[in-house]
C-alpha positions as CSV (number, residue, x, y, z in Angstrom):
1,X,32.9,6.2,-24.7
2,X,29.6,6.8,-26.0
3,X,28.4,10.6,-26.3
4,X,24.8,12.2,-26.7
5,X,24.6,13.7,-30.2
6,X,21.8,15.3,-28.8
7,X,23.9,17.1,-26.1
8,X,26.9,18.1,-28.1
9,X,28.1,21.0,-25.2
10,X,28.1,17.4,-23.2
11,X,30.6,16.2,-25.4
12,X,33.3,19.1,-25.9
13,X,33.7,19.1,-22.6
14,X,34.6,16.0,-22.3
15,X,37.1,15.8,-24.4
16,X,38.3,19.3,-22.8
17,X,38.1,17.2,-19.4
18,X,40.3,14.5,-21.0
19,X,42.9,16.9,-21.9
20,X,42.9,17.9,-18.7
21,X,43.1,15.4,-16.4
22,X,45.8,13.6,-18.9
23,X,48.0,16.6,-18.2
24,X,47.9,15.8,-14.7
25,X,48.3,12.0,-15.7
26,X,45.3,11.1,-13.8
27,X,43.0,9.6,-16.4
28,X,42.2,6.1,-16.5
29,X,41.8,4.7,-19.8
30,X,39.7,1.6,-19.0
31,X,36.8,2.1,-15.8
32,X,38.5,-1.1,-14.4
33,X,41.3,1.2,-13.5
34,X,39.5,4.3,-12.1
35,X,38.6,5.4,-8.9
36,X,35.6,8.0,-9.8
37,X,33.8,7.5,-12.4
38,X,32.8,11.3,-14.4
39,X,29.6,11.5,-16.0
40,X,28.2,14.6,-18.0
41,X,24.8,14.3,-18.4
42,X,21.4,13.7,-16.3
43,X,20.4,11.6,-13.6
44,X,19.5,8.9,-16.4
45,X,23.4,9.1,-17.4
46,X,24.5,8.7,-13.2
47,X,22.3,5.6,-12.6
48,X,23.4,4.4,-16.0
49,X,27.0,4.4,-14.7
50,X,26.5,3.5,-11.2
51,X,24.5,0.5,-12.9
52,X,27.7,-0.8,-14.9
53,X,29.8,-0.5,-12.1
54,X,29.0,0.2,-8.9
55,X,32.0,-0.2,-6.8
56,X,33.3,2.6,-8.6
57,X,31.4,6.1,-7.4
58,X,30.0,8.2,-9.8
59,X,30.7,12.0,-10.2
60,X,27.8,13.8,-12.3
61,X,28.1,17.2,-13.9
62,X,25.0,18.4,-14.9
63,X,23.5,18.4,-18.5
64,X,19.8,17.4,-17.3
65,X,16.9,19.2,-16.8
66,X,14.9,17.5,-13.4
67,X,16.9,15.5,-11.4
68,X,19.6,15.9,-7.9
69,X,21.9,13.3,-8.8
70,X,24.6,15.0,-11.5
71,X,24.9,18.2,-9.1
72,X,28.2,19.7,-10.1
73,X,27.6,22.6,-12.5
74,X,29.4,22.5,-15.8
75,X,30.6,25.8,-14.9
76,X,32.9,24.0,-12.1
77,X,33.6,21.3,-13.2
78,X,37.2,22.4,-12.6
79,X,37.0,23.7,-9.1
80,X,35.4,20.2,-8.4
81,X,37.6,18.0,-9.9
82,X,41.0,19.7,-8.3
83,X,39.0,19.0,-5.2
84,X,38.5,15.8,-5.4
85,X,42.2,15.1,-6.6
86,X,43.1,16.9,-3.3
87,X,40.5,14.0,-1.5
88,X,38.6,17.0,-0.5
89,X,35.5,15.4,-1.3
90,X,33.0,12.5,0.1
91,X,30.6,9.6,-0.6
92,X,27.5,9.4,-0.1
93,X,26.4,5.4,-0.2
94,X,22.6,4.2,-0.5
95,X,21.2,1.0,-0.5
96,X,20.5,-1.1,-3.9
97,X,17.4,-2.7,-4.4
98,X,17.2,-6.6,-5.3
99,X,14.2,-8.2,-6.7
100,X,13.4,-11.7,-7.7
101,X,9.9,-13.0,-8.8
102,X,8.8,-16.3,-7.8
103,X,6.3,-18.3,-9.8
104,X,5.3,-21.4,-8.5
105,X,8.1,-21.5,-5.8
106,X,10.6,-21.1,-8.9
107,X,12.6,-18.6,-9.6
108,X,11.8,-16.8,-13.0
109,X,13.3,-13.1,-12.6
110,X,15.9,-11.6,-10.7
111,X,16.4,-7.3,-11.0
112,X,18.9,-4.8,-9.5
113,X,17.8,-1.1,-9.3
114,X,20.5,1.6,-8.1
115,X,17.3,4.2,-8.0
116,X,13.8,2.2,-7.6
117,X,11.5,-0.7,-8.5
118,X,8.7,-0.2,-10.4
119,X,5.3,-2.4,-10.5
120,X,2.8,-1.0,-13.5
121,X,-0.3,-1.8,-15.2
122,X,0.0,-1.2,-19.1
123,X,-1.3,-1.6,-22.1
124,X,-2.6,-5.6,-23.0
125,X,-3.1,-6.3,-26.7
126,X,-6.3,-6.3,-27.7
127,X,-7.6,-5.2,-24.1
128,X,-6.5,-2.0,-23.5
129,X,-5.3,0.0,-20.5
130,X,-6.0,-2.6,-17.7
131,X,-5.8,-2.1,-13.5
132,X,-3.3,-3.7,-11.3
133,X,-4.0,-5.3,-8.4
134,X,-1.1,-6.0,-5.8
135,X,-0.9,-7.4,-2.5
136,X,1.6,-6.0,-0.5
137,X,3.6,-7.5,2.8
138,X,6.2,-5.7,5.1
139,X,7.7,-7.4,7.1
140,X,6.0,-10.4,6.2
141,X,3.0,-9.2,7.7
142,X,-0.4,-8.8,5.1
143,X,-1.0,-5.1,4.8
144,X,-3.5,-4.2,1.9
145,X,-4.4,-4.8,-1.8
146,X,-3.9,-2.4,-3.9
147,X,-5.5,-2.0,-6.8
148,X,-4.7,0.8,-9.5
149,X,-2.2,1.8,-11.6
150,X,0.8,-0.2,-9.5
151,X,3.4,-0.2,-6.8
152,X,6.7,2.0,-6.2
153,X,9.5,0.8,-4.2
154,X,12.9,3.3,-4.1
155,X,15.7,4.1,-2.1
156,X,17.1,7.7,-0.8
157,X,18.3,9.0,-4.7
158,X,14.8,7.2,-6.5
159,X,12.9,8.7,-3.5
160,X,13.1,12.2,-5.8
161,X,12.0,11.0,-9.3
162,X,8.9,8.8,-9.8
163,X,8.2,8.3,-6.8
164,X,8.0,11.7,-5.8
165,X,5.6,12.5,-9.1
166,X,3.2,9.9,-7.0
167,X,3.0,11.8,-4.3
168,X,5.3,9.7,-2.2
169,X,7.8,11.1,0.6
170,X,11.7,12.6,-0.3
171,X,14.1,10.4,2.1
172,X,17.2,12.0,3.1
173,X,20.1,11.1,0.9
174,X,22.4,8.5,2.3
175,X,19.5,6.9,4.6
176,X,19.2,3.1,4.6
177,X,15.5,3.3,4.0
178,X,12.9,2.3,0.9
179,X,9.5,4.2,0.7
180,X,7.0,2.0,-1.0
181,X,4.5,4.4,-2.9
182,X,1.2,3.5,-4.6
183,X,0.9,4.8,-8.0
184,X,-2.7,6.1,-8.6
185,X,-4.5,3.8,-5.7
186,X,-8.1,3.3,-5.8
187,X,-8.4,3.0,-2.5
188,X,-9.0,5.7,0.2
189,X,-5.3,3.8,1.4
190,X,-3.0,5.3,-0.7
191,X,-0.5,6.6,1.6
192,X,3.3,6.0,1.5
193,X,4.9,3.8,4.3
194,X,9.3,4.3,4.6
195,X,10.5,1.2,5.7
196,X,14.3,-0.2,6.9
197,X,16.3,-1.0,4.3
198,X,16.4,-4.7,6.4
199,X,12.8,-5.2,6.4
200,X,11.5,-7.5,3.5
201,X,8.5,-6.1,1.3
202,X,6.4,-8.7,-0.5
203,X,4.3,-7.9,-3.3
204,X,2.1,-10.8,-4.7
205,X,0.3,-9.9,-8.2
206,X,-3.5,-10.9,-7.6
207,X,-4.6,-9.5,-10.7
208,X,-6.0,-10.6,-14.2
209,X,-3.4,-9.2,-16.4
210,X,0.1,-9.6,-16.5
211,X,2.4,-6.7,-14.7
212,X,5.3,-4.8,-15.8
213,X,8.5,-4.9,-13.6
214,X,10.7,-2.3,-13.8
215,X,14.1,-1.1,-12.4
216,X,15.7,2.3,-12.7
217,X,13.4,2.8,-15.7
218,X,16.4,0.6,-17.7
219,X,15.6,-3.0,-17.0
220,X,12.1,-4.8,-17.3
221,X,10.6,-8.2,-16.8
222,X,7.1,-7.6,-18.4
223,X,5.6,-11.1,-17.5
224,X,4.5,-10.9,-13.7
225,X,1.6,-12.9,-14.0
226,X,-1.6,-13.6,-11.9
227,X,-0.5,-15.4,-8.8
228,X,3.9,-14.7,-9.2
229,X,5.6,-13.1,-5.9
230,X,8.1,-10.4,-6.1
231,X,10.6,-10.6,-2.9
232,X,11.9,-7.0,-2.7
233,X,15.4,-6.6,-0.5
234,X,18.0,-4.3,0.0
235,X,21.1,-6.0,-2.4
236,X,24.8,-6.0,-0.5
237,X,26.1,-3.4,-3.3
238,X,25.5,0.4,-2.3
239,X,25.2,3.1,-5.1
240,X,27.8,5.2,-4.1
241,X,28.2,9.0,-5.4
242,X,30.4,11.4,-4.9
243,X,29.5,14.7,-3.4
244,X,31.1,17.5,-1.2
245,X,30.4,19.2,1.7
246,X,29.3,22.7,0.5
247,X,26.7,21.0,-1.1
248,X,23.2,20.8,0.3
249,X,20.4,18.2,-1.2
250,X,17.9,20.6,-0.1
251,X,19.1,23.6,-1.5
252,X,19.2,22.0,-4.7
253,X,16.0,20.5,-4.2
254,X,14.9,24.6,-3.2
255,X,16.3,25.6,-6.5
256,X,15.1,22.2,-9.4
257,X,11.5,23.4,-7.9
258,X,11.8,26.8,-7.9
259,X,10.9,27.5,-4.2
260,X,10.9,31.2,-3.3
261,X,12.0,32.2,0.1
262,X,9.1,34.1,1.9
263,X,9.2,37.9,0.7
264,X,10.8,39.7,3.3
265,X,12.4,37.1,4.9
266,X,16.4,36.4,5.0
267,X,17.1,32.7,5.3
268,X,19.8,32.1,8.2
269,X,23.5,31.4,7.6
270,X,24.5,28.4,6.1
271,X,25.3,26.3,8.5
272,X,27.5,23.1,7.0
273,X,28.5,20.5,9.2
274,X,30.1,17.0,8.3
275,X,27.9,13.8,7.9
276,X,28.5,10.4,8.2
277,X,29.5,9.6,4.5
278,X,33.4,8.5,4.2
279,X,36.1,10.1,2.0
280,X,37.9,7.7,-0.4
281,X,41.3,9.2,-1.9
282,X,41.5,9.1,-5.8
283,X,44.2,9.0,-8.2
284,X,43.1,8.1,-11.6
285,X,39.3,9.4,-13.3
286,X,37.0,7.9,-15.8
287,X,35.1,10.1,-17.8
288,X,31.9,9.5,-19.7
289,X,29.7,11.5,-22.2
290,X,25.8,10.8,-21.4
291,X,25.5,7.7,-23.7
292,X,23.0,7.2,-26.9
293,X,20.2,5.9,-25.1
294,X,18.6,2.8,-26.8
């Protein structure tokens, strides 16, 4: 288990989260034997585990600083995990997002994002910061180019991080549903479209300069060149994360942003009422520490 020096209350508990669940002889030693995966960290740590294994769903405890997916407060971390030892608890699964870059009618990339998809301009040697210009397809059917800064594709969880910051929509969590997002258009088009996770999205790089590809901000391909398709498809393997029912996406979302309730006003009772996600009984844990990153 790797652990963040830089988070050091990340790792005590931990090991005080060990301790505990081997006293209740529910701690898996290797993740090819748990049932949840633990994570104490950010939202980086979560996709980073979901990433490396994927079947296995991912409980976060919080340590970051902007994101919704680690949700449990490291103040209850116990209440939580007796819950979900109990199988009082559910998971919430999202489509993955697959993409493979053509060049020539040849295969020369293939990338798996838990979160999103990200198409960017950068930096060329010798010729600075240069513009990206993308032609996108849904459904197989020619939509616009787009030139500017690049091209966002994410699912329900990726829907609240970069994509977000470029102005595109928040989609509900657990909905089977990509929003493809420009990033910095220069075009009076630069709206959002949310598309079925079963409609294909086609983005063809008709630019001068190549264009960086990345996923989940963890995995790149940094030569899409002039003229190379990207085929962009919801993958068979679903990120799946463990949550509960007390807890409300959009109260946390209320809360990371610092919404204020109107002065004077009393917001309604809580009304909670069970969703579609299935519960999976656990018996054994994994627990990580947020890794070094590299």
């Amino acid at each position: 288990m790797d652990a963040d020096p830089r988070k050091p209350d990340a790792v005590q508990l931990a090991e005080t989260i060990r301790g505990w669940l081997r006293e209740r002889e529910v701690f898996a030693e290797s993740s090819r034997e748990a049932d949840i995966q633990v994570v104490l960290g950010g939202d980086g740590t979560v996709v980073r585990a979901a990433r490396a294994g994927c079947d296995i769903p991912v409980l976060g405890i919080d340590f970051g600083q902007f994101g919704f997916l680690a949700s449990v407060p490291r103040r209850r971390w116990e209440s939580r995990l007796a819950q979900v030892l109990r199988g009082n608890y559910l998971v919430r699964a999202d489509p993955t997002i697959a993409v493979v870059v053509e060049r020539g009618g040849e295969e020369v990339a293939r990338l798996w994002g838990v979160q999103d998809a990200v198409f960017h301009a950068y930096v060329v040697r010798g010729g600075g910061q240069q513009i990206a210009m993308l032609e996108l397809y849904i459904d197989d059917k020619y939509l616009n180019p787009i030139p500017g800064d690049g091209l966002i594709v994410a699912n329900g969880p990726g829907s609240s991080a970069y994509n977000l910051a470029a102005g595109g929509p928040v989609l509900t969590p657990g909905s089977s549903s990509f929003t493809v997002t420009p990033i910095c258009a220069h075009t009076p088009m630069r709206g959002s479209f949310e598309v079925s996770q079963s409609t294909p999205i086609t983005v063809v790089q008709n630019g001068r300069f190549p264009v960086n590809v990345c996923v989940d901000g963890q995995e790149t391909f940094d030569d899409f060149l002039p003229g190379d398709v990207a085929h962009v498809h919801a993958d068979p393997r679903e990120f799946r994360l463990v949550t509960f029912r007390d807890v409300s996406f959009y109260d946390r979302f209320r809360q990371r942003f610092n919404y204020r309730i109107r002065v004077g006003h009393e917001p309604p009772p809580a009304q909670r009422k069970g969703r579609s996600e299935f519960q999976v009984p656990s018996s054994k844990l994994q627990v990580l520490s947020s890794p070094l990153r590299a």
